[in-house]
KEVOPA-481543 format. One record per residue (C-alpha): residue in one letter; x, y, z. Coordinates in Angstrom, 1 decimal. Layout:
N
("A" (X Y Z))
...
# end
This chain:
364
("X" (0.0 0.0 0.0))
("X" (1.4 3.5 -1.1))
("X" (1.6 6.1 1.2))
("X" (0.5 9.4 0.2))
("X" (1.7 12.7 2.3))
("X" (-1.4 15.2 1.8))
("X" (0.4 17.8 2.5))
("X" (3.5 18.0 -0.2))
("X" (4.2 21.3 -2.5))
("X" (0.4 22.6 -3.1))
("X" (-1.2 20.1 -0.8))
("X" (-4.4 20.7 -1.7))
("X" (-6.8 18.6 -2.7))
("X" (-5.6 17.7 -6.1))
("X" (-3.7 15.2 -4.4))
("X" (-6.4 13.0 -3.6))
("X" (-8.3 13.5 -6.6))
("X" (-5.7 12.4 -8.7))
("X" (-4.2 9.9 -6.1))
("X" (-8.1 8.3 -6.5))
("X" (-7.9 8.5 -10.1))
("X" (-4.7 6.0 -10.6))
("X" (-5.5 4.1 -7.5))
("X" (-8.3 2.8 -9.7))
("X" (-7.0 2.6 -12.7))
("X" (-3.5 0.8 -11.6))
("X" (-5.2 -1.2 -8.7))
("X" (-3.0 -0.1 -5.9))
("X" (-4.4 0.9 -2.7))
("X" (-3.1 4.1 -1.1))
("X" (-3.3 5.5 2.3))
("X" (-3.1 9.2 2.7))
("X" (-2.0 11.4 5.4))
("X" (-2.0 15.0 6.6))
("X" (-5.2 15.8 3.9))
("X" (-4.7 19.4 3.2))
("X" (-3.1 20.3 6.2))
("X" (-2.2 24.2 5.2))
("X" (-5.8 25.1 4.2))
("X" (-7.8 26.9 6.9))
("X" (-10.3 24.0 6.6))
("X" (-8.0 21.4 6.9))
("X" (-9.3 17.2 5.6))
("X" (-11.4 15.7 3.6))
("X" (-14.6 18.2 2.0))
("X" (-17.5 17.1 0.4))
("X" (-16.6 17.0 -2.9))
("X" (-13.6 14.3 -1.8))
("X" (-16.3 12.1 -0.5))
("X" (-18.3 12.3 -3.5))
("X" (-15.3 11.5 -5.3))
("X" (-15.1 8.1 -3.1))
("X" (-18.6 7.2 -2.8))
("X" (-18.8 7.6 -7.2))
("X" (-15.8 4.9 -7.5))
("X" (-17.0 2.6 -4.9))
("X" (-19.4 2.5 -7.6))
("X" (-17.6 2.6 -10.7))
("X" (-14.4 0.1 -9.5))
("X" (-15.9 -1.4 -6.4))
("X" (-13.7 0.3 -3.8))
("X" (-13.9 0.3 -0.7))
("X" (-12.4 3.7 1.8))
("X" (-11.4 3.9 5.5))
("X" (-11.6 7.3 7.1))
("X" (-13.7 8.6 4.4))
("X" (-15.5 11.5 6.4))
("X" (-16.1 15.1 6.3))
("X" (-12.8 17.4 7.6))
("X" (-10.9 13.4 7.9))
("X" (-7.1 14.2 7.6))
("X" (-6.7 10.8 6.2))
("X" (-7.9 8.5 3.8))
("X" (-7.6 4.7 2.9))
("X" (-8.5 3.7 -0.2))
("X" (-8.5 0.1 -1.8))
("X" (-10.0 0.1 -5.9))
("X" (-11.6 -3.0 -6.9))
("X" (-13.1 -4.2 -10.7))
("X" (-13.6 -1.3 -12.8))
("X" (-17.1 -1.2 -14.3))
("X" (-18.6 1.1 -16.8))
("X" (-22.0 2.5 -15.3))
("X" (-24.8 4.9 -15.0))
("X" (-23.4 7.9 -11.8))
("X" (-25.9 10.5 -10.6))
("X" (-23.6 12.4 -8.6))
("X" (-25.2 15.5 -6.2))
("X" (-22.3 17.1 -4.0))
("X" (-25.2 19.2 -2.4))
("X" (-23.1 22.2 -2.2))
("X" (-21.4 24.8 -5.2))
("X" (-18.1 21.9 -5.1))
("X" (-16.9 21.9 -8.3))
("X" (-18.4 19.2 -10.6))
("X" (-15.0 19.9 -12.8))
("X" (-13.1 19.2 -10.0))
("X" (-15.0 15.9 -9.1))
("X" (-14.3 15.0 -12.7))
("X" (-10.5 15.1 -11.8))
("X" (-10.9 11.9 -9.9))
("X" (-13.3 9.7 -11.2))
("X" (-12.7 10.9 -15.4))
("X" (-10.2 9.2 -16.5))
("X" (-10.7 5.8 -15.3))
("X" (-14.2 5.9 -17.2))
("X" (-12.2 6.2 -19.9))
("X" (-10.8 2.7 -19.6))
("X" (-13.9 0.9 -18.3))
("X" (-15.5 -2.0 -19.9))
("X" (-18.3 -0.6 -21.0))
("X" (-20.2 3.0 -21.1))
("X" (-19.9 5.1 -18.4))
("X" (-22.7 7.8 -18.0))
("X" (-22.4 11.0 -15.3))
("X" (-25.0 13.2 -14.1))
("X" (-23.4 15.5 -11.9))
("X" (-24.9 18.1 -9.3))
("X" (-23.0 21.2 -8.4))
("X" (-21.5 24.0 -8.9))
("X" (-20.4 25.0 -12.4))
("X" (-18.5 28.0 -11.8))
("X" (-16.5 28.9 -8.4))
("X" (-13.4 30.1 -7.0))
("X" (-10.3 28.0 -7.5))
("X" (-11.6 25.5 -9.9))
("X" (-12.1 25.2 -13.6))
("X" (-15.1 26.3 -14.7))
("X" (-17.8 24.2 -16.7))
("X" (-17.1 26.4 -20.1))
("X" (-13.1 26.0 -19.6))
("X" (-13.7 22.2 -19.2))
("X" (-16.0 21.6 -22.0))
("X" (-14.4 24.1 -24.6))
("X" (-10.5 23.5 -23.8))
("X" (-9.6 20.9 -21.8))
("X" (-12.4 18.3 -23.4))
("X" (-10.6 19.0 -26.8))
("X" (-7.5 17.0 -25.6))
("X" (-9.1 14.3 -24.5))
("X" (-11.5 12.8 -26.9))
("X" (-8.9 11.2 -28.9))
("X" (-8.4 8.8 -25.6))
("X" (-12.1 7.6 -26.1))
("X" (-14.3 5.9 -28.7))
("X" (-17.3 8.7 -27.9))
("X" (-17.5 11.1 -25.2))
("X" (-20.7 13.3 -25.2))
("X" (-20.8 16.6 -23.1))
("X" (-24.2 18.4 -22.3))
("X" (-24.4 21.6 -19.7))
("X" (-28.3 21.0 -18.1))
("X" (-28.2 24.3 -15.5))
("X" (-25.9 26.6 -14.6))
("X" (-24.7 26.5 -11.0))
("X" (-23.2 29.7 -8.4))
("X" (-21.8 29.4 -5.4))
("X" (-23.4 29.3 -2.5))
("X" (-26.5 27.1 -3.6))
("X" (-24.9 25.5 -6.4))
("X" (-27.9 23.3 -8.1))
("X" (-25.8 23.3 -11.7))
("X" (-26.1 19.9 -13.6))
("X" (-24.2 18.5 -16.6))
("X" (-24.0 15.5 -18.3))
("X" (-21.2 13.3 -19.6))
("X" (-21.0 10.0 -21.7))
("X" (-17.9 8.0 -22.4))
("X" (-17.7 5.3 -24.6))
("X" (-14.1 3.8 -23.9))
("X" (-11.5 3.1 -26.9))
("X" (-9.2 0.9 -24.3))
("X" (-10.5 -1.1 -21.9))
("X" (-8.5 -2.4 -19.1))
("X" (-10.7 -5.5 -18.6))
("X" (-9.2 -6.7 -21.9))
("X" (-5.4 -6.7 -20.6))
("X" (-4.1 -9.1 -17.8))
("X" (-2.7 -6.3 -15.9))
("X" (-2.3 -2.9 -15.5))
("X" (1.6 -3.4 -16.6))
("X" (0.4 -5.0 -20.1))
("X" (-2.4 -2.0 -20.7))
("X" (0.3 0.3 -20.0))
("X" (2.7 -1.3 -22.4))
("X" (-0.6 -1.0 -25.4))
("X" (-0.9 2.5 -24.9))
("X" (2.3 3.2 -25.4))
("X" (2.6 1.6 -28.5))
("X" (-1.0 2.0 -30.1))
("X" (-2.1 5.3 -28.5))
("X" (-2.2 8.7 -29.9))
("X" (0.1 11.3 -28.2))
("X" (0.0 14.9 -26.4))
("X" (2.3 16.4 -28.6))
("X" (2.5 20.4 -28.1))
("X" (5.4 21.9 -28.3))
("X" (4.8 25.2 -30.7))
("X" (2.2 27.3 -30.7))
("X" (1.5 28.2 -34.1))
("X" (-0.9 30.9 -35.5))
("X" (-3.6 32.5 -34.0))
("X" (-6.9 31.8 -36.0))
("X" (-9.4 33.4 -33.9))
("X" (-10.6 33.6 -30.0))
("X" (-13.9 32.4 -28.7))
("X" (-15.7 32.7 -25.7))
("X" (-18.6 32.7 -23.3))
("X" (-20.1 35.5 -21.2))
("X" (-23.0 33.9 -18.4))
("X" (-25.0 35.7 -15.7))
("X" (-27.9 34.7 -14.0))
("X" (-31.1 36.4 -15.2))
("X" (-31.6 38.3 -12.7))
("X" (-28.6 40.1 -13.5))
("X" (-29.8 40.6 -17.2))
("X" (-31.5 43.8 -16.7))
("X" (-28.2 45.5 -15.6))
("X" (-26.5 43.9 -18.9))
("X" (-24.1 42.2 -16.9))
("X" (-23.2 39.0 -19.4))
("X" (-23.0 41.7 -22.4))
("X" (-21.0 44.4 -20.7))
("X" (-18.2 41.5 -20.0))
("X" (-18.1 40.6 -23.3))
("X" (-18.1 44.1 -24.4))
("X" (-14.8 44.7 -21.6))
("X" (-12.9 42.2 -22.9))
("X" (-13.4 42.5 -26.5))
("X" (-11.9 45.6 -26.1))
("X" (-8.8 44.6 -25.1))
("X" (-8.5 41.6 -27.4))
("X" (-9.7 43.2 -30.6))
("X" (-6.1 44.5 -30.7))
("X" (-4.7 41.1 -31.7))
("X" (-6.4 41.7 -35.3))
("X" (-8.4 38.4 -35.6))
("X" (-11.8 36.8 -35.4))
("X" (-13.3 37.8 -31.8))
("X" (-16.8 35.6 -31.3))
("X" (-18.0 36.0 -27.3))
("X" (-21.4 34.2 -26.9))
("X" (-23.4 36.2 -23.6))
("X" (-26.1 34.1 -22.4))
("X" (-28.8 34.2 -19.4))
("X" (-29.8 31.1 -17.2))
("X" (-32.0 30.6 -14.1))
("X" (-30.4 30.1 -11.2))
("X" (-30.5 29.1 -7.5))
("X" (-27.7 31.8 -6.2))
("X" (-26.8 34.9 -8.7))
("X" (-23.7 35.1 -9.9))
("X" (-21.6 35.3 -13.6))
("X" (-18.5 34.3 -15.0))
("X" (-16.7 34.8 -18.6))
("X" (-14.3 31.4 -20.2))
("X" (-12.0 32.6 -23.0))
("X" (-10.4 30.7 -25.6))
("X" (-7.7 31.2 -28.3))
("X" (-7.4 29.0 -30.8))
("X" (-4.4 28.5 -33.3))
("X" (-3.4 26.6 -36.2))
("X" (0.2 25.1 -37.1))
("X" (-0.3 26.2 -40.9))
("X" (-3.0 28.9 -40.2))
("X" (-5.4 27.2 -42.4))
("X" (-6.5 24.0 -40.6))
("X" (-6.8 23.4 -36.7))
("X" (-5.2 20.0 -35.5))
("X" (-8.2 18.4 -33.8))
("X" (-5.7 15.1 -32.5))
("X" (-3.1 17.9 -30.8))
("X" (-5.7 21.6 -30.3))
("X" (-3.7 24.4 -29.2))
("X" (-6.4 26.0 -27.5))
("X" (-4.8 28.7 -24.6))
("X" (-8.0 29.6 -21.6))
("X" (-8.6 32.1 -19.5))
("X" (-11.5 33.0 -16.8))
("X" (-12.8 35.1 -14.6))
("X" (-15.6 34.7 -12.2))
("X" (-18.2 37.8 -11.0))
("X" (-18.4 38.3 -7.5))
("X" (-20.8 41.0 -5.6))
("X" (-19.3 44.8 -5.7))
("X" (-17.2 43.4 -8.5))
("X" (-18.2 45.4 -11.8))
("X" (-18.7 43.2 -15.0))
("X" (-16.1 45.3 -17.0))
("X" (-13.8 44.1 -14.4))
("X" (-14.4 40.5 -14.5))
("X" (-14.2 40.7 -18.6))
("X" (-11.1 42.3 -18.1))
("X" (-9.7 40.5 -15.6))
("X" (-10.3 37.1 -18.0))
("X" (-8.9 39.3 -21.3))
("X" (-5.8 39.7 -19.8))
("X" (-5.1 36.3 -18.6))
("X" (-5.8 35.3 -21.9))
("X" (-3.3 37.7 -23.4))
("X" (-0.4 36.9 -20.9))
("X" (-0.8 32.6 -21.8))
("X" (-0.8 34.1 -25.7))
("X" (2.1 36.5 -25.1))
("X" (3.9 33.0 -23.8))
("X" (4.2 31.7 -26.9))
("X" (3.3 28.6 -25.3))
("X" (0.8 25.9 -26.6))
("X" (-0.7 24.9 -23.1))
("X" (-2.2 27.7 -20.8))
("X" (-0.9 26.7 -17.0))
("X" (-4.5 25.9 -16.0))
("X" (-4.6 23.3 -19.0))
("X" (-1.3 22.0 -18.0))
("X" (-1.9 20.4 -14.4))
("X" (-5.3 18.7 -16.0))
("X" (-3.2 17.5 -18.6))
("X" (-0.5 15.8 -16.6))
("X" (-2.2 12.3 -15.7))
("X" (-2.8 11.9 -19.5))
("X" (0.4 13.1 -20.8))
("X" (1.6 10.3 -18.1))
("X" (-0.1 7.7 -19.7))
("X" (-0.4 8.5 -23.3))
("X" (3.1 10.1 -23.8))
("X" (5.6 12.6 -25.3))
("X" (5.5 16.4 -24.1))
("X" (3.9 19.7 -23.6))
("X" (5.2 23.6 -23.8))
("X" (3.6 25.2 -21.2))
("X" (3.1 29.1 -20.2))
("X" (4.5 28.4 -16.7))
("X" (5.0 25.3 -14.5))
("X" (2.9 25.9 -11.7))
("X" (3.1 24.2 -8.0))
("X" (-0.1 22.6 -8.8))
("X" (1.4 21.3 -12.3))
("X" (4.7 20.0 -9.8))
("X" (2.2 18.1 -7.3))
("X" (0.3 16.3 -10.0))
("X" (3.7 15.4 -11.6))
("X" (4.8 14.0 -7.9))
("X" (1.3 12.1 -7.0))
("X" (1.4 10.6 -10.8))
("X" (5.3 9.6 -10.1))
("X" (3.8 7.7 -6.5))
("X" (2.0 5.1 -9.0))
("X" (3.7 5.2 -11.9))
("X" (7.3 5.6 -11.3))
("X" (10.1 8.2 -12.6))
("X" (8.2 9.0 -15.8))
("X" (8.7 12.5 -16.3))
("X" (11.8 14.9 -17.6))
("X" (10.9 18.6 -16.9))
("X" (13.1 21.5 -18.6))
("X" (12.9 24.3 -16.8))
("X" (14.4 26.5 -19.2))
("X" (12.1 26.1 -21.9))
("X" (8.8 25.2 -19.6))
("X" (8.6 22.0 -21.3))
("X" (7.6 18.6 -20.1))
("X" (8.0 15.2 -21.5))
("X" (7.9 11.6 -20.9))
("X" (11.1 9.8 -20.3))
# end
């Protein structure tokens, strides 16, 4: 049994996400301690547990300590089984976050595996549902046969209530390997690769503007929109920002930006996207032009890297640039991109090769 120290570099609680993640997928069982000690909340929140009580379902696992503000956590994966998940974390937790943990091992289970989450789609400190569906989800559906995406409801913080949907229909199935070694050994030799090292042409920037309706009467969705447009029509190319109204239990409004280039400035590589996000989330006495702003110039500083992976995209990345292979540029090597390196390293062994210089990370 591995044990996992909770509290190393970030410590937060991308450790156990991820740490859940390859637990079921590689079939060791972990124990982990000091569960984000440094955080003013310190353990386990609900979120985590939802994470555990969805794969006790999907790889029939069983957990020891597995309670609210718990500091440490046994967990022991069983048979991975593709199934039907209605998840409801009952709060604003992140549903992208939940995602971290219980994600990719749907991708290699032995049949479907269908999600309805309840949550929060848009919060503080995690990706947001727009970042997730029109970024990250780009690199990942070459690892699957099928993977359908559908947002139902929006969802603020502090009621939360949003819903989404997600289907995966695996490509590679660990049920048809021996081991986890063997399965391992396929992908590596019959799998597609993360390969983004340059990042090309700009081709145009997309993006979505939301608010609750009761903030539409103020203009709040189109006076974002309008803020950052302003700043990124200087980078003379194609600027489409969707604004959009939804009912919703708590008020609030967010903006997801998305740049999207091209090696050859014609045709955009679908099997390696260089797609660089940014986001910004409305809180109350914070004025939309800010908040459109705010996501505007994130979006310039990961373009201005001349990188092909924005930082936020980078620690997502990391568990399937561990098991798929070969290397990413990214705009800046963050201590969450570090911890998911480490946790991956706990099950997988000394895999990866990271030049600092040059901000770029590859499998050795």
């Amino acid at each position: 049994m591995l044990n996992i120290d909770g509290s190393y570099l970030e410590g937060g609680g991308q450790i156990i996400r991820t740490a859940l993640a390859l637990s079921t997928l590689t079939g060791k069982s972990f124990e982990a301690f000091n569960i984000r000690k440094g955080r003013k909340n310190p353990g386990l929140k609900a979120q985590h547990l939802h994470c555990i009580k969805a794969l006790e379902k999907l790889a029939n696992a069983k957990a020891g300590y597995a309670e609210l503000a718990s500091e440490k956590l046994r967990y022991i994966p069983g048979k991975l089984e593709g199934k039907t998940l209605n998840i409801d974390i009952g709060t604003a937790g992140s549903v992208s976050l939940l995602l971290q943990s219980i994600l990719l091992p749907s991708f290699f289970a032995n049949r479907k595996t269908r999600i309805r989450l309840t949550g929060g789609t848009s919060g503080k400190w995690a990706m947001p549902y727009d970042f997730f569906a029109n970024i990250l989800i780009f690199h990942l559906k070459k690892f699957c046969e099928k993977l359908e995406l559908k947002l139902i409801k929006r969802g603020y913080y502090p009621k939360g209530g949003g819903e989404i949907e997600l289907t995966i229909t695996p490509k590679y199935k660990l049920s048809d390997f021996e081991n986890f070694k063997e399965f391992q050994q396929h992908l590596k030799e019959n799998s597609p690769k993360i390969d983004l090292t340059e990042q090309g042409h700009l081709v145009q920037i997309k993006g979505i503007s939301h608010a609750s309706k009761i903030l539409q009467k103020a203009n709040v969705a189109e006076r974002q929109t309008k803020a950052a447009k302003l700043i990124l029509n200087k980078l003379n190319c194609p600027v489409n920002i969707q604004s959009e109204y939804a009912d919703t239990f708590s008020p609030g409004s967010g903006i997801t930006l998305w740049a999207i280039f091209s090696k050859d400035q014609e045709e955009i590589d679908f099997m390696n996207p260089i797609f660089l996000g940014a986001d910004a989330l409305g809180e109350k006495g914070k004025r939309a032009e800010q908040v459109g702003e705010e996501a505007a110039n994130k979006l310039l500083e990961e373009i201005n890297s001349k990188a092909p992976v924005d930082s936020h995209t980078a620690d997502n990345l990391i568990p399937w640039l561990a098991l798929f292979g070969k290397q990413i540029k990214v705009s800046k090597i963050t201590d969450h991109t570090r911890t998911n390196i480490w946790i991956c390293e706990q099950f997988l062994g000394k895999i990866f090769k990271i030049n600092e210089k040059e901000n770029i990370i590859s499998i050795i």
